[in-house]
Structure formats: C-alpha cells, structure tokens
C-alpha positions in Angstrom: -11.8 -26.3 73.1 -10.5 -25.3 69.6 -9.9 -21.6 68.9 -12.5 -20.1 66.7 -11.4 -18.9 63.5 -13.2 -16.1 61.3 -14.0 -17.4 57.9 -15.1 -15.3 55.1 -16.3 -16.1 51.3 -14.7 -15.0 48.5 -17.5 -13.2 47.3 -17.3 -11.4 50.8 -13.2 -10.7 50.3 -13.6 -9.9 47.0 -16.7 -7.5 47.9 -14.3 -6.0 50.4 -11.4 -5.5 47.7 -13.8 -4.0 45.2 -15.2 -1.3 48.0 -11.2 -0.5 49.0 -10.5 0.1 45.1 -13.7 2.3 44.6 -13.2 4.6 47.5 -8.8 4.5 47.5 -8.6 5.2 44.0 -11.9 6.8 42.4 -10.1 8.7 39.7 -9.0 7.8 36.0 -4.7 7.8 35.4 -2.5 8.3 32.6 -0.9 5.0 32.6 2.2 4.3 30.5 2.9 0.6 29.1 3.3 -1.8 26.4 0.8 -3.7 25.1 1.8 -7.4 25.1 -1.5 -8.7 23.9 -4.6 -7.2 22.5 -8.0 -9.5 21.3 -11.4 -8.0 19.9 -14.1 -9.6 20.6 -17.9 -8.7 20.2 -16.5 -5.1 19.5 -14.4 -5.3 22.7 -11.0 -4.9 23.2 -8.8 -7.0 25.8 -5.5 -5.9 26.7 -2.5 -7.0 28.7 -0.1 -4.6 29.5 3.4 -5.0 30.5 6.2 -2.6 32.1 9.9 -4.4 30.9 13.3 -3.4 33.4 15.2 -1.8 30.9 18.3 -3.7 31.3 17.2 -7.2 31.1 13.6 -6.6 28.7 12.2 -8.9 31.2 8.6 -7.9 32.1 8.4 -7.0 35.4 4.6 -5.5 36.1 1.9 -7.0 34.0 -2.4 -6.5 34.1 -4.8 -6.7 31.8 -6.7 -4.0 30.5 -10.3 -4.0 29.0 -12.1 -1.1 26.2 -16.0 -1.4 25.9 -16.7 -1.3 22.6 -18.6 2.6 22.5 -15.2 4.0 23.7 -13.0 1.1 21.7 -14.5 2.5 18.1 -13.6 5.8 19.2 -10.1 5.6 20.1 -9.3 2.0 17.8 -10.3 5.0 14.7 -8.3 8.2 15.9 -5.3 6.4 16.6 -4.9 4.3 13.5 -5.2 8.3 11.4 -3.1 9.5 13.8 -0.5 7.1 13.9 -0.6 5.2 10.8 -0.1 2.4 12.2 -2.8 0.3 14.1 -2.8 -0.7 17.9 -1.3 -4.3 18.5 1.1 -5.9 20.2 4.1 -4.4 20.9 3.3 -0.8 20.8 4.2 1.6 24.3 1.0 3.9 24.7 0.1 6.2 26.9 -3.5 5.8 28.2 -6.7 6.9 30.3 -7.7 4.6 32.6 -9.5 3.9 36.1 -8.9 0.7 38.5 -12.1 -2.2 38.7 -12.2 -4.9 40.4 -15.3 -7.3 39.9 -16.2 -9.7 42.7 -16.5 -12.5 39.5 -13.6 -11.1 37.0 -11.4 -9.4 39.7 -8.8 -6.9 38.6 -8.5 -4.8 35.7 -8.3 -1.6 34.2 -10.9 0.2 32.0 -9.8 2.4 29.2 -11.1 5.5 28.7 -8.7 7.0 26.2 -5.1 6.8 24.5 -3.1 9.7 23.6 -2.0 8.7 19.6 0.6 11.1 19.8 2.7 8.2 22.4 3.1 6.3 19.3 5.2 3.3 19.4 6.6 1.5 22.2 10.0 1.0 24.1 9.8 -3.0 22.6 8.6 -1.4 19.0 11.3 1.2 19.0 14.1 -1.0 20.4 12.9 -3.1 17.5 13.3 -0.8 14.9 16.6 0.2 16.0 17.9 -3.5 15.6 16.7 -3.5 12.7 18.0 -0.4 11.5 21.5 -1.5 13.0 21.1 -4.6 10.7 21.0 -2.9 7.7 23.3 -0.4 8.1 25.8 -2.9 9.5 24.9 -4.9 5.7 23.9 -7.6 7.5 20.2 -7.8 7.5 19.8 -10.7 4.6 22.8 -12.4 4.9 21.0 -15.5 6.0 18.3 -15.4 3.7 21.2 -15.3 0.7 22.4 -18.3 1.7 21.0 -21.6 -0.8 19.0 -24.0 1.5 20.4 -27.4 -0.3 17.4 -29.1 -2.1 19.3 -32.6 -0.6 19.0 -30.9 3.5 18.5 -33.6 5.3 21.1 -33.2 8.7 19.3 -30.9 10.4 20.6 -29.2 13.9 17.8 -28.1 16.4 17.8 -25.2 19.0 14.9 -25.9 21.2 14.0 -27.1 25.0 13.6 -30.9 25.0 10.5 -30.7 27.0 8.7 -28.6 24.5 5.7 -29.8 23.0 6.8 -27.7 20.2 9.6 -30.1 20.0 8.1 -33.0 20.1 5.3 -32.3 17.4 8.6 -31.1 15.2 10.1 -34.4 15.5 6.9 -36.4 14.6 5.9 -34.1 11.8 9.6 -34.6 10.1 10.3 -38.6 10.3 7.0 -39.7 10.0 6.2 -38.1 7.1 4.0 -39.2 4.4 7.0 -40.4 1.8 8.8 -42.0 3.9 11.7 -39.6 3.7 14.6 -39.7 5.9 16.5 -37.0 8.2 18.8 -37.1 11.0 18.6 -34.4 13.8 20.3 -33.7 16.8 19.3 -31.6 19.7 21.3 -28.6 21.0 19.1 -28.0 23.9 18.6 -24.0 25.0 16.5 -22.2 27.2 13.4 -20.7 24.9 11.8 -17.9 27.4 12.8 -15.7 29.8 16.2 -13.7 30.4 18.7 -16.2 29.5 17.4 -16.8 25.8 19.5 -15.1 24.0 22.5 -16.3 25.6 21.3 -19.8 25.8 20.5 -19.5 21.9 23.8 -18.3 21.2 25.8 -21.1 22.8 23.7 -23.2 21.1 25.0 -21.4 17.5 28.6 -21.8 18.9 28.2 -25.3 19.4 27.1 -26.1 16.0 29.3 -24.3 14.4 32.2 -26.0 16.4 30.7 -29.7 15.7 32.2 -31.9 14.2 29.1 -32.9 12.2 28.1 -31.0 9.0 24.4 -30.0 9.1 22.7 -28.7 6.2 20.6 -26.5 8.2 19.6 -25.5 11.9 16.0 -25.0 13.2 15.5 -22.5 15.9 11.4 -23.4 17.3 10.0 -22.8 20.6 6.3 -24.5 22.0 3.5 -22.0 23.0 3.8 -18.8 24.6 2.4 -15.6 24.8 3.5 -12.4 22.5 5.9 -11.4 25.6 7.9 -14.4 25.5 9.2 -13.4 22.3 10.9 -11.1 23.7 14.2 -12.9 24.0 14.3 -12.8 20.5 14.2 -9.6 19.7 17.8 -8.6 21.0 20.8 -7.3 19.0 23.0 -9.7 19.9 21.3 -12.4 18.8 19.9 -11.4 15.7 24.1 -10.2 14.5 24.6 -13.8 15.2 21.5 -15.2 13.1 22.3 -13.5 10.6 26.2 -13.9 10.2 25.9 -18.0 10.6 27.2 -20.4 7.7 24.6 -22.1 7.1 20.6 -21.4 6.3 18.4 -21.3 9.6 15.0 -21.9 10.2 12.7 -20.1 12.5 9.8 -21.6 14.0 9.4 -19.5 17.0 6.3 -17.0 16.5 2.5 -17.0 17.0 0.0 -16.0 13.8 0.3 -12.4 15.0 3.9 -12.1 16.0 6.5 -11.7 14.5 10.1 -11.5 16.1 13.3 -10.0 14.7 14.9 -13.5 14.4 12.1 -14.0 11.9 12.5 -11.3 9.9 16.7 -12.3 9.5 16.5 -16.0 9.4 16.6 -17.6 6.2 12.8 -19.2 6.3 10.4 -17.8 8.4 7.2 -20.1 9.8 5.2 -19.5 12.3 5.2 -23.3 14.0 7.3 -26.3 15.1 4.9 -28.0 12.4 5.1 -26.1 9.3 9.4 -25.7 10.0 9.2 -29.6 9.2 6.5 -29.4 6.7 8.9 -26.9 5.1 11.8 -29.4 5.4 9.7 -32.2 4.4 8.4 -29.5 1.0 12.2 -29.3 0.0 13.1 -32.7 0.1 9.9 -33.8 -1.7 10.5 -31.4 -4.5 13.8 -32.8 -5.1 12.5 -36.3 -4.5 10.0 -35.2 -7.5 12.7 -33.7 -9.6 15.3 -36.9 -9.4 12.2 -39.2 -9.9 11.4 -37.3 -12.9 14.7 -37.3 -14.0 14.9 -41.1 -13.9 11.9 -41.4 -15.7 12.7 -39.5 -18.3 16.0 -41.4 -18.4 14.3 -44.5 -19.1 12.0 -43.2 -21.4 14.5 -41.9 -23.7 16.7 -45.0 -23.1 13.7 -46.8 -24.4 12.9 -45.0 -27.2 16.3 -45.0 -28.1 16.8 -48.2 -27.7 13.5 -48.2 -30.1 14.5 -46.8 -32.7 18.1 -48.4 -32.8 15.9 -51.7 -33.1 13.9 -50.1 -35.9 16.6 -49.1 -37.7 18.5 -52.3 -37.3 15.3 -54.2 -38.7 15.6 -51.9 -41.2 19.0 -52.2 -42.0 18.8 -56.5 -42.0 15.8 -56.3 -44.8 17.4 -53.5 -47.2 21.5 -54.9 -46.6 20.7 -57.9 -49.0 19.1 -55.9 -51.6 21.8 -53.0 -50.9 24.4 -55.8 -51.6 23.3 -57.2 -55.1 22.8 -54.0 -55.9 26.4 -52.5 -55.1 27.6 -55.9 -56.4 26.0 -55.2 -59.7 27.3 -51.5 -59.9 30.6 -52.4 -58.9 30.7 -55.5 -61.4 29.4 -53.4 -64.8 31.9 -50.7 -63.7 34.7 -53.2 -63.4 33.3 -54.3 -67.5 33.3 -50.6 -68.3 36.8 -50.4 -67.0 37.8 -53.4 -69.0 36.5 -52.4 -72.5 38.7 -49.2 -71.6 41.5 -50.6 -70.3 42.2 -53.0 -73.2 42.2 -50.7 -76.1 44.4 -48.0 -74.2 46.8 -50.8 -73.4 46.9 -51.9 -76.9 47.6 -48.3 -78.1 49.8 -47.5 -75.3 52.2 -50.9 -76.6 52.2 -50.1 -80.2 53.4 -46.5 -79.1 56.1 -47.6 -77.1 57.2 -50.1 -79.6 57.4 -47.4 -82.7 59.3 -45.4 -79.8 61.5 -48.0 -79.1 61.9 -48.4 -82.5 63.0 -44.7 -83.6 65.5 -45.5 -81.1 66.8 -47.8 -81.8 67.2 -46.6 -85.2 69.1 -43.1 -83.9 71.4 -45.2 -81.7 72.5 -47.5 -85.0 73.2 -44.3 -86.4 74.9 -42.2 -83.6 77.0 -45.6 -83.0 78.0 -45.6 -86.8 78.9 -42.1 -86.5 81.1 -42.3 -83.6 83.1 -45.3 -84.5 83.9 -43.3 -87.9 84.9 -40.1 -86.0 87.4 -42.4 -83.5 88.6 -44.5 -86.6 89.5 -40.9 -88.1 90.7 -39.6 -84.6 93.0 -43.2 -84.3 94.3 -42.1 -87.6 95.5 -38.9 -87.1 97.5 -40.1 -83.7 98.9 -43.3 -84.9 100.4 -40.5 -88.2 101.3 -37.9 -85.3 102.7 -41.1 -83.3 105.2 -42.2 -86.0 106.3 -38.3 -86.4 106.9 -38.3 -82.9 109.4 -42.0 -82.8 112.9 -41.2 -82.4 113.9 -44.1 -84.0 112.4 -41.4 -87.4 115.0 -38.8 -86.1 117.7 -41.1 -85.9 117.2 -42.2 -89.6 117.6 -38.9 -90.8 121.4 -38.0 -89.5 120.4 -37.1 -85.4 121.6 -38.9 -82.5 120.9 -39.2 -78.9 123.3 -39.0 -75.9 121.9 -41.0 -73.1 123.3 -40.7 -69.2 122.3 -43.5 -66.7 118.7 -43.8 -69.0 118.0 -40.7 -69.4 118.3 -38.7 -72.4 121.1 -35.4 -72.0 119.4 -32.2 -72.2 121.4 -30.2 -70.1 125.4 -30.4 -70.3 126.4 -28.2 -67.6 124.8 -31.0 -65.4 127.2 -33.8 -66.4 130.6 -34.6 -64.1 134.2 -36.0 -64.6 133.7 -39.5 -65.0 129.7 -39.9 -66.2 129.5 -42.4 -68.8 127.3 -41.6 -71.9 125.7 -43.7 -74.4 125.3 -42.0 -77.7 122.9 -43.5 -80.0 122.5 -43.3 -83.9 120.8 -44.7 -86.8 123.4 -47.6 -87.0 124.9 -48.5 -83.5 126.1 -46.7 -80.4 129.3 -44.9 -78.8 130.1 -45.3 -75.1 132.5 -42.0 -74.0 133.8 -41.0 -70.7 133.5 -37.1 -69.4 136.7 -35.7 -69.0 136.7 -32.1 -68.5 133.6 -30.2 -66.5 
C-alpha cells in the first residue's frame, strides 16, 4: 500500500507564509537600497530594489517594493524639494517600510516613507564620479569630436549573436527602403552580467587590431531591465569608448535609461532599430546630396550646352552679314589708303630727285675743286722735285764720290784700298784710297 503523502494548496502555503510574516516581522524597517526600477500607475508607485557587491556591481539581493498612492503623493513631493532631483532609477535611498506577503501577489514591501536627505545612490554616485573622472582626464567628448563619414557604410558590431536586438539591427540596416548597401561583421561580446565590460573591451581590441577598416562600430544590446545596464556604467569601459579611433554608436539603453557609454559615445539611440535607422539617415543624406549634385550637373551641362547652341545659331545667321560688312570696311579703307598713298609717293619722288639733284650738283663742284687743288699740289712737287735732282747740282760745279753705290758722307769710314767713283757734270773719276 502506497505511503500517504500530505498535500497542501497554494493558497493554504501561501496563507501559512503570510501568517509567519505578519507575526515574525510585524514592525516597519529602515531599509537601504537602490532603486533599479520604478513605474506609476493609477497614482501608484512600483519599485524594485536592488543591493550591488561592491566589487563586481553585480546585484546580488533584489525585491520589489510597492507606495499606495495617499503615501506616494506625500513622499514623491518632499523628496523632489528636498533633493532637486526626482526619484527614478538609479538613486540609493533610504526608506520606511514593513514586509507583506499576499496569498495572490506574494512578496513585497510597502513603503511608508523615504528619508530625502539619503539622496543619491551608490550606482548614481559611482556614476557621477566616472563622469567626473572623464572630464577632468579631457576625455569626456573625444568620441563625439570625431566626423562620422557621410560615406559609413563598413560598420563593426559589438553585440551577442542571439540577441533579438541583433537580429532586428541587421534587418532594419540591409533591407532598407533605398536599397542601400553596408557590410558588417560581428565581434560577438557578452551584453549583461559581470563580464560586460571586459567582454566589450576585447571586442574594441579586436577591431582596432583588424585588418579591415570600418567606418564606424555599433555597440547595441536586446531587452533588459534598467539593472542590466549596469555593465556599462564602469570606468574602464567608458576611458576606452571614448579614446577609440573611430566614431561609435550606442544602441544599448531603454526610453528611461541612460548609461555612461551613452553619454561618451559619439551617437546616442536608445534601440538596435533607430542605431540603423541612424546609419541608414546618414547614408541617405549623402545619397540625396550626390544625386542632387548630379542633377544639377546635368542641368547646367544642358543649359550650357543651350546656350552654346544659341549662340552658335546666332553666330551662323550674323557671320555672313558680319563678313560683307568687314569686307566692305576693309575694301573702302584699302581706297582711302590708295588715294593717300599715291600722291605722297609722287611727292616723296620729286623730292628725292631735286635731292639727288643738289647732289649731284655739289659733287661736280667739290670734284672740280679738288682736281684743281692736286693739279696745283702736283705742281709745286714736280718744281721741288727738279730742285731736289742731283743731276741740277752737278751742272752747277758739284760732284759726287760714290763707294760700292752709295754716296760718301762720312770719310773717316773709308779703308786702304776702297775704290771710289767720283761723278761730275761731264764724266767720272775712278781713285784708289791710299792713306786712312
């Protein structure tokens, strides 16, 4: 016979958990955590609350948490004027609460109060410090100075190839409405939990080592709740983001969330969806511009080519007309020139001939002249000539003694034994030196 077993109905278990709850812990509790997400609703809030390890910021209690609306009012006001700032997700508070367990809703905590002096969080402050670290290191918009090409089409992906966000990126981004083409390729990282960051940042590495050039990378992540984001809100990451070459894309956030990768990255969006719609925006604008470009090409190459026919047209019906009349100008200037021409000749000839004329009459008379002056100079040389003729000096009682041909100026130069000739008037005498 089987052993009997005692079976009880939820409701019963459930019943019995609620009892436990009421009577073990009747009293309300300061309760310190972060709020991970809050929703209102029909002037309720809904919580869930989260307590991170501080090491790994890896949630590591979590329960939700619910404010009825007379108590919600209250506290929603006094800690938006206390704080400044109003309660969402992401902010550590400090707050009032008792355990309730319902039979139908089970566990949860009712709120009773929050102390607005526990302003932000330990995720919120860490936050701000990153951020703060950022700037000060100069590093905070390095990304977002970078020029995302208007032709980025290679596009590198950091995502988990079973994502749905994934999937609905690549769909969105080649089947797009015009047709236009991109290339991607998958560097495949882990997208929640501890090893994020690390898992993103060999992902960086490996692009930047590629071989491949990529025009930009896209960082996008499926569904998730406001926790998940955590992985991206870490210094390391975000130095690494911000220091790459080349522009990166984040498509990693909900409507209401925003993480510090998002604030760095060069475009921000808050889905897979609109990161391709954003890539598909880009390439369509400069689809636009080159198509605009070429038609304004060909319109100004047409009416170009226009008016070049116009003006050829033009130029075909006036050249004859042009023609006669240049041929006329030219040919009553080249008459005009003629009746000038002839009488200047005409003068310019009977000139030059009374010119040659005067010339020739100077040059009869310079030639008379000169052939008088060289008769009269002849004269006087032939007279000084006949003056000068020994034979003349001879005649009148002189004589010349001649030695070897040469006429005897000089005595002392003659020797014993030179034979002279000595000439006169009427013969010559032949004589011997005898004595120096």
């Amino acid at each position: 016979m089987a052993q009997e077993r005692d079976i009880y109905r939820l409701s019963d278990v459930n019943g019995f958990v609620h009892d436990i709850i009421r009577l073990e812990l009747p009293d309300s509790y300061w309760i310190e955590a972060e709020i991970a997400e809050l929703n209102e609703r029909g002037g309720h809030c809904y919580l869930t609350l989260i307590e991170k390890d501080d090491n790994s910021n890896t949630p590591i209690a979590r329960a939700g948490a619910r404010c009825w609306r007379n108590v919600w009012t209250v506290v929603k006001s006094h800690f938006e004027r206390m704080t400044g700032t109003p309660m969402r997700a992401g902010i550590k508070v400090l707050l009032m609460a008792h355990a309730e367990f319902h039979e139908a809703y089970g566990f949860s905590w009712i709120i009773t109060d929050i102390d607005p002096t526990y302003t932000l969080g330990d995720l919120a402050r860490r936050r701000k410090e990153i951020i703060e670290r950022l700037k000060a290191d100069g590093v905070f918009d390095l990304n977002k100075q970078l020029d995302l090409s208007p032709f980025t089409q290679r596009i590198a992906v950091i995502s988990s190839e079973t994502a749905a966000g994934y999937g609905d990126f690549i769909n969105q981004l080649h089947h797009n409405s015009r047709h236009l083409r991109f290339t991607t390729h998958l560097f495949p990282a882990i997208m929640q939990g501890e090893q994020v960051e690390q898992s993103v940042i060999q992902a960086l590495n490996d692009i930047n080592d590629s071989e491949l050039e990529y025009d930009a990378v896209v960082i996008i992540r499926g569904g998730g709740s406001a926790v998940d984001l955590s992985g991206f809100d870490t210094l390391s990451l975000a130095e690494n983001v911000a220091n790459f070459p080349i522009p990166i894309i984040t498509g990693i956030g909900h409507e209401r969330d925003e993480s510090i990768l998002d604030l760095i990255a060069h475009s921000p969006v808050k889905t897979p969806t609109a990161a391709a719609e954003l890539l598909i925006n880009n390439l369509e604008q400069t689809w636009d511009i080159v198509a605009k470009a070429e038609s304004d090409i060909i319109r100004l190459v047409q009416q170009r080519m226009e008016y070049e026919r116009l003006r050829l047209v033009n130029l075909v019906n006036t050249l004859p007309h042009a023609t006669r009349r240049m041929l006329e100008r030219q040919s009553t200037h080249i008459a005009q020139l003629s009746a000038r021409m002839l009488p200047a000749i005409r003068q310019q000839f009977a000139t030059q001939q009374h010119h040659l004329a005067m010339i020739q009459t100077q040059m009869s008379n310079a030639v008379h002249q000169r052939m008088e002056k060289e008769r009269h100079r002849l004269t006087l040389l032939e007279q000084q000539t006949k003056a000068l003729d020994p034979q003349q000096l001879l005649k009148r009682g002189y004589s010349i003694t001649i030695h070897n041909g040469h006429a005897v100026k000089d005595a002392t130069k003659l020797q014993q034994g030179d034979i002279l000739v000595t000439r006169t008037a009427k013969g010559a005498v032949t004589s011997v030196v005898k004595t120096e």
